[in-house]
N, C-alpha and C positions, 0 to 999 in steps of 0.2 A: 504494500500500500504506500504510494507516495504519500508525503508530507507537504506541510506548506512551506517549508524551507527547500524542497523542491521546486515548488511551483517558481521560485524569488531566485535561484539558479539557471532558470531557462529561459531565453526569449527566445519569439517567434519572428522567421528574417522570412522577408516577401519576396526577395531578391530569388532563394531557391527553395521556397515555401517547405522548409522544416523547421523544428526545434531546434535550439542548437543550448550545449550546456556552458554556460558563462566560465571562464578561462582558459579552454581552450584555443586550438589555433584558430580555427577555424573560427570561433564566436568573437574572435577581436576583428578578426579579418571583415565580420558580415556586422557588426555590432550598427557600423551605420543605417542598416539596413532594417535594423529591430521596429517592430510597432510599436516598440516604447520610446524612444531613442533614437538615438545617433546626431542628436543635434548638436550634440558638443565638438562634435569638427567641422570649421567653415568652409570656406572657399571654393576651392574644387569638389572637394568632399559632400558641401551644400547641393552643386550641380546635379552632382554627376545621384545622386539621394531622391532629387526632383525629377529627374533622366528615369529612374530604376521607377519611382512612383507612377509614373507616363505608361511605360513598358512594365514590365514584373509585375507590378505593385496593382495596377486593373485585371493582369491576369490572375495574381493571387487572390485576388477579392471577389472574381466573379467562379474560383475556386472554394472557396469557404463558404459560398452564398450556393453552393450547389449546382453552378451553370458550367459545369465541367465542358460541355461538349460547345460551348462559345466560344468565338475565336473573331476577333475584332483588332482589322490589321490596314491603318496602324490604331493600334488600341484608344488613342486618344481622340484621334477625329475618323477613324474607319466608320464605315458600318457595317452594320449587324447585332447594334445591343439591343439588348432585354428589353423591354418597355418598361418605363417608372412606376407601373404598377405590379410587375411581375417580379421586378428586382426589391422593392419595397416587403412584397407578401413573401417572397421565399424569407426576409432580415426578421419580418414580423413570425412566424412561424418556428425557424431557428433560436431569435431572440427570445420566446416562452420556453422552450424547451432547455435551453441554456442557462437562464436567468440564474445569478447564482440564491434569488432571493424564492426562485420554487426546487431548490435542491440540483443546477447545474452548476456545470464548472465554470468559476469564474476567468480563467485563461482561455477558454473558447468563447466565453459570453465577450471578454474583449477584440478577440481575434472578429469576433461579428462587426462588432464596433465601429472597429477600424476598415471592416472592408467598404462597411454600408456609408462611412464617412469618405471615403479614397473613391467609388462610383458614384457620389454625389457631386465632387468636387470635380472631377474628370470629367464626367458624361458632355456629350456634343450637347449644345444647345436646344439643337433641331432636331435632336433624337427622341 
């Protein structure tokens, strides 16, 4: 059984949508990349974070939100997305079942979160 000092070891990187466990190589390497984080390095680092959000970070989100088989290329202004009512009900749906306040996990009730806020902020206008 994990603990919640597990939970506080692990972020979730969008960049290559796994867990990764905080001190390793690999988690300093994607840290920018975390749905919690990464904002502590600027510059390039900023870019290239908002670059991954555009690309990665719409396909991880329309990943978590259940839309596996979408593919919107290029993901920022392509078409082919969800409709705002279908991308809304899969976060509302997910989101009860997740809640950590009706007994989910709250690392996936954020992972929601963050997707449904990342497809909010991306999506085409005209879409």
């Amino acid at each position: 059984m994990s603990g919640w000092r597990d939970v506080e070891e692990r972020f979730f990187c969008f960049a290559c949508g796994r867990d990764h466990r905080i001190g390793t190589a690999i988690a300093r390497d994607h840290k920018r990349y975390s749905i919690e984080g990464g904002h502590e390095s600027g510059g390039i680092f900023s870019d290239l974070r908002e670059f991954y959000l555009q690309t990665k970070g719409i396909e991880a989100a329309f990943r978590i939100l259940g839309f596996e088989d979408v593919r919107v290329h290029p993901p920022r202004f392509g078409r082919g997305w969800p409709s705002r009512a279908a991308i809304e009900g899969a976060y509302r749906e997910r989101a009860r079942r997740h809640h950590p306040d009706a007994g989910g996990d709250p690392r996936e009730f954020r992972k929601l979160q963050w997707a449904i806020e990342v497809l909010r902020r991306y999506r085409p206008p005209d879409s």
